[in-house]
N, CA, C and O atoms as a GROMACS GRO file, in nm:
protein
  232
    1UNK      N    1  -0.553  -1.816  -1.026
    1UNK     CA    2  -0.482  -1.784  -0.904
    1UNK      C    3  -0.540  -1.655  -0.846
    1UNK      O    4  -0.551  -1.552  -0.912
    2UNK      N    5  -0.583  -1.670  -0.697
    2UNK     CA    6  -0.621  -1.518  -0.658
    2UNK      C    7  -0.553  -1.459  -0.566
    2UNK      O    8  -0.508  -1.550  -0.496
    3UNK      N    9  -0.522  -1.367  -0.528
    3UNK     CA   10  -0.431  -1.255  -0.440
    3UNK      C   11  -0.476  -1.247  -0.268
    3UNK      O   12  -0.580  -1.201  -0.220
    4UNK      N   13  -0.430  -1.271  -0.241
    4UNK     CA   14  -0.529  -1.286  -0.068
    4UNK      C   15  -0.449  -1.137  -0.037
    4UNK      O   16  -0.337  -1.098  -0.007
    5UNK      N   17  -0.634  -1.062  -0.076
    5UNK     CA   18  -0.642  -0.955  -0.023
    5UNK      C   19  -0.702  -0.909   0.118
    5UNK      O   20  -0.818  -0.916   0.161
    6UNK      N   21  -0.558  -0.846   0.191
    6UNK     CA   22  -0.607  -0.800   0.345
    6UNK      C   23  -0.676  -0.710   0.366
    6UNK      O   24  -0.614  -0.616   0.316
    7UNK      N   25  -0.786  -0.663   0.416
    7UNK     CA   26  -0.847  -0.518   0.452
    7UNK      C   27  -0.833  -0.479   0.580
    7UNK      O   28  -0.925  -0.517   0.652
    8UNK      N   29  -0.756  -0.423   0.628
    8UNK     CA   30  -0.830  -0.379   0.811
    8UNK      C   31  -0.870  -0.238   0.836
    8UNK      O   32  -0.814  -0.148   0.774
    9UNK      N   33  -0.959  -0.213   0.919
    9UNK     CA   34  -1.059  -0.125   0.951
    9UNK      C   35  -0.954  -0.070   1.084
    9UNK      O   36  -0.904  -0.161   1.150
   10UNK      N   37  -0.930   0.038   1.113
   10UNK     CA   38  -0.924   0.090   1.254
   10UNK      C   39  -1.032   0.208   1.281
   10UNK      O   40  -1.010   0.319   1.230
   11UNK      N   41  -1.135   0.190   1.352
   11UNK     CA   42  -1.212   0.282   1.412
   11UNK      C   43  -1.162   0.392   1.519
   11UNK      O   44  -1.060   0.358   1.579
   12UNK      N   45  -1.208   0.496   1.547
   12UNK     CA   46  -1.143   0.550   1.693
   12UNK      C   47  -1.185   0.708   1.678
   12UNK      O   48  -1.235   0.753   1.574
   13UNK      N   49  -1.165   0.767   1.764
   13UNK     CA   50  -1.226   0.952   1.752
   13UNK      C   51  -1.134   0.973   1.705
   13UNK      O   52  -1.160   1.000   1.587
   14UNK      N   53  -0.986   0.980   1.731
   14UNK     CA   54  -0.875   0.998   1.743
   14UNK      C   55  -0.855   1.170   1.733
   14UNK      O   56  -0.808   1.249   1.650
   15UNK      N   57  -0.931   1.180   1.894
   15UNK     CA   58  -0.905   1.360   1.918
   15UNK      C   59  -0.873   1.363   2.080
   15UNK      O   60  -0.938   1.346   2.183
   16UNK      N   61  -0.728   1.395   2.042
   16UNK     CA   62  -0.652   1.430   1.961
   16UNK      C   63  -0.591   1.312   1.881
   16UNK      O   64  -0.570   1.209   1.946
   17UNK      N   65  -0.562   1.312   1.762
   17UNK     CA   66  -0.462   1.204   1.710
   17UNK      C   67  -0.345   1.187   1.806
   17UNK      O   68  -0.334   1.294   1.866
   18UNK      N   69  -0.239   1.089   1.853
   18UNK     CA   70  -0.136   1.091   1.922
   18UNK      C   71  -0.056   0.977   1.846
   18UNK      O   72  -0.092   0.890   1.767
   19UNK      N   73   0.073   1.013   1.904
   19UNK     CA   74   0.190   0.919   1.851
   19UNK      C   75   0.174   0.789   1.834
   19UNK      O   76   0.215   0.727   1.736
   20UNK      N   77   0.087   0.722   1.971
   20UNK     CA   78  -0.024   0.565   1.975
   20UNK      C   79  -0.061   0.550   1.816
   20UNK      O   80   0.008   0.485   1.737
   21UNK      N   81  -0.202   0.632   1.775
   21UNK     CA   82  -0.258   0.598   1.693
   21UNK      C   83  -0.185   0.596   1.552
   21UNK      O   84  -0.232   0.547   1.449
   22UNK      N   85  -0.045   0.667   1.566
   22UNK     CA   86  -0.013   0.700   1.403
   22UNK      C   87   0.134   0.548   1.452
   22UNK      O   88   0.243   0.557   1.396
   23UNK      N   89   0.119   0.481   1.510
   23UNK     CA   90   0.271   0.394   1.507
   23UNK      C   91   0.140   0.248   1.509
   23UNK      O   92   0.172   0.146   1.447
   24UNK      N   93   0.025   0.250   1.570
   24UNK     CA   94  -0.092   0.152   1.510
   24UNK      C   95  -0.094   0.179   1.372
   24UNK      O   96  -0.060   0.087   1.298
   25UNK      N   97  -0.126   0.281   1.327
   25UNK     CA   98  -0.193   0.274   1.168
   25UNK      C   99  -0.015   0.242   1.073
   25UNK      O  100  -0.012   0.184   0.964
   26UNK      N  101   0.115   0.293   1.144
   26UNK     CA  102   0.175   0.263   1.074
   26UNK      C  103   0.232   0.103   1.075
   26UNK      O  104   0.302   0.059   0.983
   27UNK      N  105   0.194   0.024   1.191
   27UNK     CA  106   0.213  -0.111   1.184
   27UNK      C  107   0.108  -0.210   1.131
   27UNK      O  108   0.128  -0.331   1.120
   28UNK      N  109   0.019  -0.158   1.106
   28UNK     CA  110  -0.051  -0.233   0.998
   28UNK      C  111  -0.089  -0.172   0.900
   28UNK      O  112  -0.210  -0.154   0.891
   29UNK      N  113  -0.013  -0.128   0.808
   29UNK     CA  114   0.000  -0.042   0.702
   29UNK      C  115   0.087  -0.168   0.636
   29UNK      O  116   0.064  -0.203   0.520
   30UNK      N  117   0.185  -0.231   0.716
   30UNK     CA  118   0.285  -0.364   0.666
   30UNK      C  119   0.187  -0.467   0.695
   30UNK      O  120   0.208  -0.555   0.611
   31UNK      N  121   0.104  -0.497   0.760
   31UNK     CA  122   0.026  -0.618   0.770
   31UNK      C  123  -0.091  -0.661   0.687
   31UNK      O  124  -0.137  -0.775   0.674
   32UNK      N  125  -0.141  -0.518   0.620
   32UNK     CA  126  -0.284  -0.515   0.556
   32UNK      C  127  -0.233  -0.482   0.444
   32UNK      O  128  -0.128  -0.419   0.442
   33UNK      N  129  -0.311  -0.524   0.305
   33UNK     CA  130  -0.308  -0.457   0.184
   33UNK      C  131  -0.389  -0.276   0.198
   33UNK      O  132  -0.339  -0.173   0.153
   34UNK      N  133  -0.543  -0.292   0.285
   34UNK     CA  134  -0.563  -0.193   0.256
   34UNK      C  135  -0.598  -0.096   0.386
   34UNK      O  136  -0.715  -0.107   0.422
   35UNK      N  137  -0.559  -0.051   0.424
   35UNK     CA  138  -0.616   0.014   0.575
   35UNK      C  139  -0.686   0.131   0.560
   35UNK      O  140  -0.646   0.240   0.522
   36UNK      N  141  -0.842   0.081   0.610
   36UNK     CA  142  -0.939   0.182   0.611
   36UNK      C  143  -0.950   0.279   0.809
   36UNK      O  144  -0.966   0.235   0.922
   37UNK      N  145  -0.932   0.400   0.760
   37UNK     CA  146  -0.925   0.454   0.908
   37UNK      C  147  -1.069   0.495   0.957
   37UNK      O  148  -1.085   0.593   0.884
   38UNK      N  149  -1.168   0.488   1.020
   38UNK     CA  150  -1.286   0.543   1.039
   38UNK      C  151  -1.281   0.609   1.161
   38UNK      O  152  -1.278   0.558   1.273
   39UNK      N  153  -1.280   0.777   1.120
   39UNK     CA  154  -1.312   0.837   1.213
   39UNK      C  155  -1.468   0.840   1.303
   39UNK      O  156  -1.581   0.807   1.268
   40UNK      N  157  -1.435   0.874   1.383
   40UNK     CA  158  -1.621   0.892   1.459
   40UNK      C  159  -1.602   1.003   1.530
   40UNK      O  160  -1.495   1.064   1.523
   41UNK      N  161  -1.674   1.032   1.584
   41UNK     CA  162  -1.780   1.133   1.648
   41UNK      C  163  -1.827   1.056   1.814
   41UNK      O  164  -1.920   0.975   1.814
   42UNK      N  165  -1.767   1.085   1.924
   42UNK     CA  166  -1.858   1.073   2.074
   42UNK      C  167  -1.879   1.180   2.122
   42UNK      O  168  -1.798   1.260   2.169
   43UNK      N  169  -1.984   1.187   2.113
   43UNK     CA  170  -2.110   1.306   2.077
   43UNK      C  171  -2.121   1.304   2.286
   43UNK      O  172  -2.210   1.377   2.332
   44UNK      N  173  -2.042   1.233   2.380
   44UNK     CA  174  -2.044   1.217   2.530
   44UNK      C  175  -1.911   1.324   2.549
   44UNK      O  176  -1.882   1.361   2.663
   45UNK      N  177  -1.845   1.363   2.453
   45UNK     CA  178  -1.689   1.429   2.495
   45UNK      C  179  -1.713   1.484   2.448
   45UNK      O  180  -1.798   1.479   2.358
   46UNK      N  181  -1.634   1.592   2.493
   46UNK     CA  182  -1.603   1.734   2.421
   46UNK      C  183  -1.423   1.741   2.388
   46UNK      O  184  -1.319   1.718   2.450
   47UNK      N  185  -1.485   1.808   2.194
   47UNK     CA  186  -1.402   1.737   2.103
   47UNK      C  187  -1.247   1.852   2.166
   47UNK      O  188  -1.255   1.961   2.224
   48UNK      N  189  -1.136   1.785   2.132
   48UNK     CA  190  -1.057   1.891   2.164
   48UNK      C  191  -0.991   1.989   2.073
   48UNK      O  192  -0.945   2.101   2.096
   49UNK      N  193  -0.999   1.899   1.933
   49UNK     CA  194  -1.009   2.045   1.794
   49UNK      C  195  -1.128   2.063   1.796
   49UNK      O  196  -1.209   1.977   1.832
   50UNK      N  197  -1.162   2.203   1.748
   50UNK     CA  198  -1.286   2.249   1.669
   50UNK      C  199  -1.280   2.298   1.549
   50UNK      O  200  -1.335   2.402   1.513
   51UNK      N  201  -1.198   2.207   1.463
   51UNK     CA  202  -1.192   2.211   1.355
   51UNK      C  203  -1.307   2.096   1.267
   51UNK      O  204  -1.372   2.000   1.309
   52UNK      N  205  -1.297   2.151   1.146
   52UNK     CA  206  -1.355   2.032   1.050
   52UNK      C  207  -1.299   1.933   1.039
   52UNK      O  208  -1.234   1.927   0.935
   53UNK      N  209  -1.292   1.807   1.132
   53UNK     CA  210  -1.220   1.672   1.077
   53UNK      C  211  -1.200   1.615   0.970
   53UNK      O  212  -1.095   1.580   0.916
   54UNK      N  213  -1.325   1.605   0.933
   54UNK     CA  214  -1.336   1.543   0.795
   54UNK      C  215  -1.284   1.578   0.684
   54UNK      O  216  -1.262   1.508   0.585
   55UNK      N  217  -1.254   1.753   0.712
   55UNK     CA  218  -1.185   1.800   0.599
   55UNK      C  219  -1.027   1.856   0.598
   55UNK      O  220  -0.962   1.925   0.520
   56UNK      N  221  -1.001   1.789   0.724
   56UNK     CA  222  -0.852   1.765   0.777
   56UNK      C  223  -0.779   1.712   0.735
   56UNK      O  224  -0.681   1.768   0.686
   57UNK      N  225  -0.802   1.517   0.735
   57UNK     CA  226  -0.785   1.426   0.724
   57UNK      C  227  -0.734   1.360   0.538
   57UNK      O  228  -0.812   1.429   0.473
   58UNK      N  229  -0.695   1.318   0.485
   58UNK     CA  230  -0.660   1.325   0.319
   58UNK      C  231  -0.642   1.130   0.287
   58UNK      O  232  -0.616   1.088   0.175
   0.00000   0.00000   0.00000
């Protein structure tokens, strides 16, 4: 017997993060077994933290 495992991916800058992106990641948080978030980089905008994202994020 095998487990039908869900993965979903959400891509996005998410700068700034907003209420949108965290009520998306929290509605398929119930739909997916595993939700991978991938931040990026559009290197065309100027970012609106100038913080370290990557080392933001947990």
């Amino acid at each position: 017997m095998t487990d039908n495992l869900i993965t979903g991916i959400y891509p996005g800058t998410f700068d700034p993060v907003t209420f949108g992106h965290l009520d998306i990641i929290h509605r398929a948080s119930h739909i997916v077994n595993k939700l991978i978030i991938s931040v990026a980089e559009n290197k065309h905008k100027k970012p609106f933290f100038k913080i370290e994202r990557e080392n933001y994020y947990d």
